[in-house]
VORODO-611545 format. One record per residue: residue in one letter; x, y, z of N, C-alpha, C, O in turn. Coordinates in steps of 0.05 Angstrom, whole numbers, plus 5000, padded with zeros to 4 digits. Each point is the difference from the previous one (the first is absolute). Layout:
BEGIN
aXYZXYZXYZXYZ...
END
This chain:
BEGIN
x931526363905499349875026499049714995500849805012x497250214967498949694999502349874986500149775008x502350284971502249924993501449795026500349765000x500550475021501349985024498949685013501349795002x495850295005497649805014500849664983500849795010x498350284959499949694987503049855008500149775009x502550434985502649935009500049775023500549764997x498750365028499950005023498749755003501349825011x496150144981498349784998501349754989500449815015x500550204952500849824992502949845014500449764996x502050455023501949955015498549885021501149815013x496650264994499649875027498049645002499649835017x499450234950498049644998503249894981499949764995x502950384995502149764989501449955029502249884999x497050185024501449955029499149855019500749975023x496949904959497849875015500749785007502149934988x496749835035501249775004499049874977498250144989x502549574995499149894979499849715009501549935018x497049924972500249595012500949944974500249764995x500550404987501349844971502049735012500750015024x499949794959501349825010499649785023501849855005x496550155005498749895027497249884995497950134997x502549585003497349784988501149795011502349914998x495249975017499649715008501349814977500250074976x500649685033502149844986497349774994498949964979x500449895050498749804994498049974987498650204996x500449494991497850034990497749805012500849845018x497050154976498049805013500549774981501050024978x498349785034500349654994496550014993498150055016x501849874955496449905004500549695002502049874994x495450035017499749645012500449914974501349794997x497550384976499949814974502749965003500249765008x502050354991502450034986502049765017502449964995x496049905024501249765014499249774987497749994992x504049775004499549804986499249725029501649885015x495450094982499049905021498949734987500549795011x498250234970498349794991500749705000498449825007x504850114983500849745005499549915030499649775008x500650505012500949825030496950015008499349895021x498950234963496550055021498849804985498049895009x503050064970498049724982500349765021502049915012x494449984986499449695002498850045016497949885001x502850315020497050125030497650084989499150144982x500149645045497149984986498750295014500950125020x497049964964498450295003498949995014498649815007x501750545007498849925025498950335004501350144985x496749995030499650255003502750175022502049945013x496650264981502850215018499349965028497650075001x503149875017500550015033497550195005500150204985x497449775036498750055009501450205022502449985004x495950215011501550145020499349895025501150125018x497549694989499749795015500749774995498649815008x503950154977501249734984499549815019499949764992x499950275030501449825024497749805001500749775006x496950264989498649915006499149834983497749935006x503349964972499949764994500549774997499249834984x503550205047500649755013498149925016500249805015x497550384983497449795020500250065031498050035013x504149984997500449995026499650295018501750184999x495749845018498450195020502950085024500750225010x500049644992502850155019502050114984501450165013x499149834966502450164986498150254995501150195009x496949874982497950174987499650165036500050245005x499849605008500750315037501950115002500150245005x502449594989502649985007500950254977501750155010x497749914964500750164985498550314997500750224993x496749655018498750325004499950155025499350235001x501549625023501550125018502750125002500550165018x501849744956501150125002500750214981502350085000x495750064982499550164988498550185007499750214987x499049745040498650215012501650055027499050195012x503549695001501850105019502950034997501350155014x499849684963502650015003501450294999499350174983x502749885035501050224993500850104964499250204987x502349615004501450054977497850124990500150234991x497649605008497250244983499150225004499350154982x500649915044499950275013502050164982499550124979x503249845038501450084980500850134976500750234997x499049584986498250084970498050144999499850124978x498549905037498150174995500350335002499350194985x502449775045500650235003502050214986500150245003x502149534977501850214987497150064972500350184983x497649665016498750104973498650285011499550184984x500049835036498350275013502150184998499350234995x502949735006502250215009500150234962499850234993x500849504992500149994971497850164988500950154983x496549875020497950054998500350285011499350204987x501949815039500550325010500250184991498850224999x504249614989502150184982499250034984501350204993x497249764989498949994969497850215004499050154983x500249855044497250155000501550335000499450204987x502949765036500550255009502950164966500750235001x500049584978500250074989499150144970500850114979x497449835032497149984969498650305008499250144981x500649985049499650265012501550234980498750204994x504749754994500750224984499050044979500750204986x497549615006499050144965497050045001498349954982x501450155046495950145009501550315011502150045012x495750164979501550255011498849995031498149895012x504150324995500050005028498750235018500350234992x498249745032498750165002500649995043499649835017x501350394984499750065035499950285015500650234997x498249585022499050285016500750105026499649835018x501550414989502050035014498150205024497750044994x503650095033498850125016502750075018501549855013x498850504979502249965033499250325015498750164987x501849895030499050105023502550055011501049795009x500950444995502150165012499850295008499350204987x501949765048500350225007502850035004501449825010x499850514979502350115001499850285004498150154996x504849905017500150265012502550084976502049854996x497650434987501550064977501850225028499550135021x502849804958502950225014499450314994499750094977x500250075050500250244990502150154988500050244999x502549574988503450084992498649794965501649984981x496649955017499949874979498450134972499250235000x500449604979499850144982497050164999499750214988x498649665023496550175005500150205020500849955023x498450314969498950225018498450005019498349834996x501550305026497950075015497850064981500150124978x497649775035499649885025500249644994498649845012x502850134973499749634996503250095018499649895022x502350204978502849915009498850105032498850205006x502049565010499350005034497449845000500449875021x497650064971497249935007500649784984501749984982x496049815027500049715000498149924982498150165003x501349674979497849964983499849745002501949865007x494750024984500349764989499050004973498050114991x504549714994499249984974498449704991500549795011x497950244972497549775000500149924977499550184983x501149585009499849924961498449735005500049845019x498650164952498049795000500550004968499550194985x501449595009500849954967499249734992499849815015x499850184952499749764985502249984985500550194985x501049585015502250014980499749794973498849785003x502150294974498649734975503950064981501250204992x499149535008501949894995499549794966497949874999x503650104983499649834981502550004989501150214998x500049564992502450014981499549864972499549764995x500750404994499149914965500549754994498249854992x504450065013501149744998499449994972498249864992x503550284991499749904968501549774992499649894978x501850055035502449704998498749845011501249795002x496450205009499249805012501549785023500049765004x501450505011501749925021499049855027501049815012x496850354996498449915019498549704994499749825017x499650184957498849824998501049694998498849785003x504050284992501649804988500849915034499449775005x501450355013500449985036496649865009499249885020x499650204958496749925019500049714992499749825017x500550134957500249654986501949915016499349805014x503250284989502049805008498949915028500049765006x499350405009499449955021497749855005499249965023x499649954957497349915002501149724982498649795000x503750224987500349854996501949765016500549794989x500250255033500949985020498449885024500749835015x496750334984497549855013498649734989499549805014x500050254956500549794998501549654996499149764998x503450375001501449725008499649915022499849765006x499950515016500649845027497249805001500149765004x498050344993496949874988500749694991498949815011x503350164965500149814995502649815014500849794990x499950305029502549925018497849875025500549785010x496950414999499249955014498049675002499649885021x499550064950499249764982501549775001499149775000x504250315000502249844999500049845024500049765004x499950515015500349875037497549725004500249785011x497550374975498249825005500249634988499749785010x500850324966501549664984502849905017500649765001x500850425011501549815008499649855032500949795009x497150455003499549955029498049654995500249815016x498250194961498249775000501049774989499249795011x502250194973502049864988502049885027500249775007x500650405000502149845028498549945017501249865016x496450184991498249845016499549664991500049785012x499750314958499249724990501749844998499449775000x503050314997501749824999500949855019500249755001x500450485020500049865035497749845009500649835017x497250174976498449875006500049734989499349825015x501850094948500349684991502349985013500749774999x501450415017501449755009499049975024501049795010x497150335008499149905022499049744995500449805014x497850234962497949734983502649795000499849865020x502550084964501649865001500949995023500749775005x499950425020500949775030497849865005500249765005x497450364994497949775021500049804977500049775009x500150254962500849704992501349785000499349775004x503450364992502149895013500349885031501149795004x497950335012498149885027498649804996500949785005x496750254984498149714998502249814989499749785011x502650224970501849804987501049875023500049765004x501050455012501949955022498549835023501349835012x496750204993498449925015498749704988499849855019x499550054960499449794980502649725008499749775007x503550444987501849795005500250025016502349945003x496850125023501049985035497649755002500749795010x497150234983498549755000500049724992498949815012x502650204963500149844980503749815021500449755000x501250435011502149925015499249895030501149835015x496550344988499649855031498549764997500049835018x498750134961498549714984502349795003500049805013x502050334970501549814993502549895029501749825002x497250385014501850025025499849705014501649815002x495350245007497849825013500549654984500449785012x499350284961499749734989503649865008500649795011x500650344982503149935010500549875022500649764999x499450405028498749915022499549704999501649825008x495850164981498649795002502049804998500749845017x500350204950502049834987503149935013501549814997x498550445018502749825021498749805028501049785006x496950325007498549835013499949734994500649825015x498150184947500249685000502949834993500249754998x501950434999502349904994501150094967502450014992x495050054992500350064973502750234983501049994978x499350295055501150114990501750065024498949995022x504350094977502050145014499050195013497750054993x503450145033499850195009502250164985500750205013x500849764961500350134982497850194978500250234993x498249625003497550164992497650115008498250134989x502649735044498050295018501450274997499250214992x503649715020501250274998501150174978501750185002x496949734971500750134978497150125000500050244998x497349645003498150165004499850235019498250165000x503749835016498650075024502250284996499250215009x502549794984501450254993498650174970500650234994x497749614990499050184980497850195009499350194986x499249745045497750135008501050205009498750204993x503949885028500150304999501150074989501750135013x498749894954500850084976497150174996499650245001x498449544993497450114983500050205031501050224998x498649745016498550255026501150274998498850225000x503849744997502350274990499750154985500450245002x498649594972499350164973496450184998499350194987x498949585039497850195008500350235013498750204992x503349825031500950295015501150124980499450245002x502149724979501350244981498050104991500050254999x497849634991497850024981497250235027497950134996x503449825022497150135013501550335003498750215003x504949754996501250265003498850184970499050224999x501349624984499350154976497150085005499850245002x498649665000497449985002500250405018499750234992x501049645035500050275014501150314996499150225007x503549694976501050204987498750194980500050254998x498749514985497950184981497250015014498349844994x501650235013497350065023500850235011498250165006x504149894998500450195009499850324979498850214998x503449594991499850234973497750084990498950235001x500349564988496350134992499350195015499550214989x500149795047499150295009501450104995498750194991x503849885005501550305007499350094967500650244996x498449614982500249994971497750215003500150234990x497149665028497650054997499450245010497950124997x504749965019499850245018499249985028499650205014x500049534995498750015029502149765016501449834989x498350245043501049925018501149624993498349874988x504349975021500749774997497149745012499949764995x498050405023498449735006497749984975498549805001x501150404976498949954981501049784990498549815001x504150144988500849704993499149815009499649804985x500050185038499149795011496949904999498849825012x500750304977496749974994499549844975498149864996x504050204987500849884966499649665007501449855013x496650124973499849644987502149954986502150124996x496849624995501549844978499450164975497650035000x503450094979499250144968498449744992500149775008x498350374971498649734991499450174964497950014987x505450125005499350024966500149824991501049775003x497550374982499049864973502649974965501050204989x499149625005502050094969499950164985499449884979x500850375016499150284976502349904967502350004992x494649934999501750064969501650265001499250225007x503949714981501550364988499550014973498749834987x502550385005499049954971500350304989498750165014x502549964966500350304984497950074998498149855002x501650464993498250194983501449924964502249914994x496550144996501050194971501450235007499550165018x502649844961501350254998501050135023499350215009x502849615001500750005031502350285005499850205016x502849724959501350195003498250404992500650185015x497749864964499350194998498050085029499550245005x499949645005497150035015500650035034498650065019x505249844976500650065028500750265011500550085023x499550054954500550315008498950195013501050195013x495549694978497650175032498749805012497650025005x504449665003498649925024501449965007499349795011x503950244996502649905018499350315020499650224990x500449755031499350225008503250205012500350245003x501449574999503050164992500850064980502350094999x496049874973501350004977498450295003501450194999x496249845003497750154998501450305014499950214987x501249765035501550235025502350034986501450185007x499249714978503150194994500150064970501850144990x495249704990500450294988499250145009501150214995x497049815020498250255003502650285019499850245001x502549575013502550265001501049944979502350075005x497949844973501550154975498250214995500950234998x496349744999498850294993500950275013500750214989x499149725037500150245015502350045003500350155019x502549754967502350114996499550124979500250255001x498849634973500650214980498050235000500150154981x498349885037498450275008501950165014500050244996x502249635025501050145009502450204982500950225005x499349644980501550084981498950214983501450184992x496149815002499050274985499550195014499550204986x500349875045500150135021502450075003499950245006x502849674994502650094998500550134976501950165002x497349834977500150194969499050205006501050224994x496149735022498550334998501750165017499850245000x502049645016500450225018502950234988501150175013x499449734952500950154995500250224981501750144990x495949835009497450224982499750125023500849935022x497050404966500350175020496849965013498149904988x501850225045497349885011498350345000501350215000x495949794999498550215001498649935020498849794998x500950315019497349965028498450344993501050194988x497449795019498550195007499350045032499849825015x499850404990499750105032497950235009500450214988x497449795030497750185002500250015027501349835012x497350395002500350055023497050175004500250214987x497049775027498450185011499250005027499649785011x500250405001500850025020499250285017498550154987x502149935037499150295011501549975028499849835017x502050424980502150065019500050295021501250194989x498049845030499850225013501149995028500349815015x500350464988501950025038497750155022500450095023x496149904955497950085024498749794984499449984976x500149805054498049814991496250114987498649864986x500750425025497150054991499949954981497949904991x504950184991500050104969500749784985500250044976x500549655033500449794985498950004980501449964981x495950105014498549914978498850204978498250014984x504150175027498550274981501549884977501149775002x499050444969501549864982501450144990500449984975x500750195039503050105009501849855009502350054996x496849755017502049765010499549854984499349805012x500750164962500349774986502749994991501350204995x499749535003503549994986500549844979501749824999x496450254983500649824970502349904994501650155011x499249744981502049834989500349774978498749795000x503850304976499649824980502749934990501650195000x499249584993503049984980500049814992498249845003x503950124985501549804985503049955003501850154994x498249645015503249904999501649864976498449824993x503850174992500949884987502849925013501650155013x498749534980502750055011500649704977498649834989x504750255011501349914975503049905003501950154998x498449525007503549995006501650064988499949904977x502150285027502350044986502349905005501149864983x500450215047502049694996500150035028500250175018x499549534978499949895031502149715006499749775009x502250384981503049835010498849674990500749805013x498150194970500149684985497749815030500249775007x497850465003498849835013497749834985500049765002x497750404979498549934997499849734979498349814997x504550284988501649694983500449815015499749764992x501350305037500049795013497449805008499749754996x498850405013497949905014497949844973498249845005x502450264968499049814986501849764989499449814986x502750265021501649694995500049875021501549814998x497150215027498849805023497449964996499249795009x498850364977498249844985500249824987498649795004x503050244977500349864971501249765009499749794987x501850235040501249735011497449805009499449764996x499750425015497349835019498549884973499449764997x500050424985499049754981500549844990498449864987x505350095016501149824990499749815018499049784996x501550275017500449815034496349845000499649765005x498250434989497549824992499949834993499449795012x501250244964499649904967501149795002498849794993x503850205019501749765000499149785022500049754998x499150405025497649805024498249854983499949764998x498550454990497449884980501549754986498849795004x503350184982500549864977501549795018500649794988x500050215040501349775010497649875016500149765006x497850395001497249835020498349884975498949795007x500650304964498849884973500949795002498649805000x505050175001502049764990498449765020498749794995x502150335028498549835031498249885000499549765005x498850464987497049814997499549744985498849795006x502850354967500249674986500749855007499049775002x503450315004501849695022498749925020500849775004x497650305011498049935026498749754978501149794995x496550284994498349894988501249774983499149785008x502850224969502049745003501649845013501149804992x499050305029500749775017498349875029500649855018x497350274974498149925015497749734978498749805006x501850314972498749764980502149754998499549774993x503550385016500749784994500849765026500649764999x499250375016499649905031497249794993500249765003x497950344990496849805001501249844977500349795012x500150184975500149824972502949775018500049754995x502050365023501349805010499049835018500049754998x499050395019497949865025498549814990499649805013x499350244962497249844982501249764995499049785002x503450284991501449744983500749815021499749764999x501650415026501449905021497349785016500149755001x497950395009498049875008499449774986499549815016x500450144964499949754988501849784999499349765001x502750334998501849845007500749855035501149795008x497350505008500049825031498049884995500649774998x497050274997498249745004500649804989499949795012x501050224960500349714999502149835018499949765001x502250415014502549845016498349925021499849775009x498750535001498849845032498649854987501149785005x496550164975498349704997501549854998498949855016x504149974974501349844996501749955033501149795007x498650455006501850015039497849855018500249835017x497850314973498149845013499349684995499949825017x499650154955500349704999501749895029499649945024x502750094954502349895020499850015028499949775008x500050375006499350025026498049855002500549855019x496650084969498149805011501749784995500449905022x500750004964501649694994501350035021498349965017x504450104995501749965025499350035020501549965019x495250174988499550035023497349685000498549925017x502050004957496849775002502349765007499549815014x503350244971500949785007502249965028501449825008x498150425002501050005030498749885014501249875017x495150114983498049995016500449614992500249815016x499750184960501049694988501749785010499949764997x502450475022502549905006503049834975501749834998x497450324994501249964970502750294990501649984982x498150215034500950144991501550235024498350045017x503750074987500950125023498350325002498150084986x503250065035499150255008501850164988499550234993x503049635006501650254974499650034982501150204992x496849634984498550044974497650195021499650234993x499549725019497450205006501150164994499450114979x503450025039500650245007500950124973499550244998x501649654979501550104984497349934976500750074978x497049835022496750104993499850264999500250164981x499149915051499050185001501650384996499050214993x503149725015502050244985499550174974500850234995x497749614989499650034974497450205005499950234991x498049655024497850084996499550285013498950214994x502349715028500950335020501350174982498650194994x502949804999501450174978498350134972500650234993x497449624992498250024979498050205016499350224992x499949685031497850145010499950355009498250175002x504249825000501650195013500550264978499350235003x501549694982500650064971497650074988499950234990x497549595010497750154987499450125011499550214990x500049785038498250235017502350314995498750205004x504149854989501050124988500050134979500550244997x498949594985499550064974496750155006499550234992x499249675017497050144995500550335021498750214996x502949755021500550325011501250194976499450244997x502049624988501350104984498650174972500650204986x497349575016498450144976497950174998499150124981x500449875048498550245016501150195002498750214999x504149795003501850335006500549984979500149765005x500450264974500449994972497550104977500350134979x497349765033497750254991499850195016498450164990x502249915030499250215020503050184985499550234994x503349685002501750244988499350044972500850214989x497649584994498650134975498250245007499550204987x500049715034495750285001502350235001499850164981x502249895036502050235007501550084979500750244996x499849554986501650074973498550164986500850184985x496549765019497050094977500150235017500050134979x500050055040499350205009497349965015498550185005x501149535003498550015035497350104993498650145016x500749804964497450174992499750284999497750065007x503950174985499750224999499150074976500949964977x496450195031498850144971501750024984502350045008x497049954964501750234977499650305002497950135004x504749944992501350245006501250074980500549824984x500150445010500850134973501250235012499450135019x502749894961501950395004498850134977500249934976x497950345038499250194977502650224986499550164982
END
């Protein structure tokens, strides 16, 4: 007989499902193994992004404007709410590896068949039957199946955790940015507004100069068509103005007449500038770099959760309890209904499902792994081309000032020797072209170098703590 039994046994674990052959392909990218140093050398040092980075442009309205919208915007809500959800799930899966314990109560009245299987006097007469039980549940989990479903899922909570960090760097970051170009329209305004003055000056003195004979009503009417030029370029400039005014509320989370409350910006210049050890160090403060390993983990947990399930499972099962059809007697202990077992259960073939379901694991971790190794690549690329954006601007800026100091000259000479009568209004006019243009251009360039540290702070991970995958 035990001959028969071992037979039997050994036919039934060589019939078993098997994952032989079936392994994740991809692999992880470490930051060392990227060649960064030629393109991060010569930036000057600088600490890692504060989590209030913002505020060392100085400016008390960007610093409302950003913590209002971190305390209403939807998108944060949002985020928050898939991390609660995440957190759920992790909680309500972490429940299978605590034993289980419930307590039950039922209360039935029935009338038994007198054609059925109980005798008189139970066949014809009506009873109620009364149970009051404790039930205790545990599954051994020697594969560590449950537990590997409890990580992943927790590992899962935490990305969204760090997805939810992400929302916040990017929700503050596009504030700030919308906000220097608000700073650059009302600049570009005062410009605009400077040459509407500087034309109606020159309007007046003209005037004069055809009055005394000095000049044509050819060069009234060449002034006099450049003034609603400059006025034109103020209404474009007040559309912008209003546009981002707008945006800012809807950015901030509140109603379009909040914009309207928004001053002139009044930042300040923020040195940029690297951490040390940019590429290794971006790995627990990119806070997307941070969220998708943290789902490579909880794929390859999922994956050791798909192995166990083809090992065999042991639960254990208890039952105490007291069952009677005369309630007096519930509690005698005659009505007690002990109860004890053990389940084993063991795949044997299940039509190539359980192979399946771990080669859709094994995908998902590929499908990770390979996210992870393309948001690492990203990050670097963010961060070099954001240094290299400031190092162009730097160079560029220098080169407008010195054009506008040399536009400007010029422009005082043709406008000293207009006043002189020495010199026409078409040298004014082809003066001052130069200078409108330089001016225009720096107040450009300095928006520029403002959004260009504000997509560094975002490259750096926005100030997010360091973070680590255990």
């Amino acid at each position: 007989m035990s001959a028969r039994f071992a037979v039997l046994l050994c036919a039934v674990l060589g019939g078993c499902a098997s994952f032989e052959g079936i392994e994740p392909h991809a692999a992880l990218r470490e930051p060392g193994s990227l060649a960064a140093s030629h393109s991060l050398a010569g930036a000057p040092h600088a600490e890692w992004p504060r989590e209030d980075w913002w505020k060392r442009f100085g400016d008390p309205q960007l610093d409302r404007l950003i913590r209002e919208g971190l305390a209403a915007a939807p998108g944060i809500r949002l985020a928050r709410a898939r991390v609660e959800k995440a957190l759920a799930h992790a909680q309500a899966s972490g429940a299978a590896t605590a034993p289980q314990v419930n307590a039950s109560g039922d209360v039935t009245r029935q009338r038994f068949s007198q054609n059925g299987i109980f005798p008189p006097p139970i066949a014809g007469a009506s009873y109620t039957q009364t149970q009051l039980a404790l039930s205790f549940g545990y599954d051994l989990d020697f594969w560590d199946r449950n537990r590997a479903l409890y990580e992943s899922a927790l590992g899962a909570a935490r990305a969204a955790e760090a997805d939810a960090f992400a929302a916040r760097v990017l929700l503050s970051t596009e504030i700030a940015r919308v906000y220097i170009q608000l700073a650059r329209a009302f600049e570009q305004r005062e410009l605009a507004r400077k040459a509407l003055e500087q034309r109606e000056a020159l309007q007046k003195l003209t005037q004069q100069r055809v009055a005394a004979g000095l000049d044509s009503r050819v060069e009234l009417k060449q002034v006099d068509t450049s003034i609603p030029v400059a006025r034109q370029r103020i209404v474009q400039l007040e559309e912008e103005i209003a546009l981002e005014r707008a945006q800012l509320a809807a950015l901030a989370g509140q109603g379009p007449d909040r914009g309207l409350e928004l001053g002139p910006p009044a930042l300040q210049a923020a040195a940029a500038g690297l951490p040390s050890v940019v590429p290794a160090d971006l790995l627990g403060r990119r806070p997307d770099v941070v969220a998708q390993r943290w789902r490579v983990e909880s794929a390859r947990r999922a994956i050791d959760a798909a192995k166990a399930d083809f090992y065999p499972d042991v639960n254990l099962a208890a039952l105490v309890g007291l069952q009677t059809v005369t309630l007096s007697k519930l509690f005698e202990a005659g009505s007690a209904i002990p109860t004890a077992g053990a389940a084993v259960r063991l795949p044997v073939f299940d039509g190539g499902r359980l192979r399946g379901t771990l080669a859709a694991r094994d995908a998902d971790y590929d499908l990770a792994v390979e996210q992870y190794n393309h948001t690492l690549l990203d990050a670097l690329r963010e961060v070099v081309s954001q240094l290299a954006a400031l190092r162009s601007v730097s160079m560029q800026t220098s080169e407008v000032d010195s054009a506008l100091a040399s536009a400007e000259e010029a422009y005082q000479l043709a406008v000293g020797r207009y006043r002189a009568r020495i010199g026409s209004y078409l040298q004014v006019l082809a003066a001052e072209a130069p200078v409108l243009e330089q001016r225009v251009a720096r107040a450009d360039l300095r928006a520029r170098e403002l959004d260009a540290s504000v997509n560094l702070v975002r490259a750096l991970g926005g100030g997010m703590p360091p973070a680590s995958v255990q």
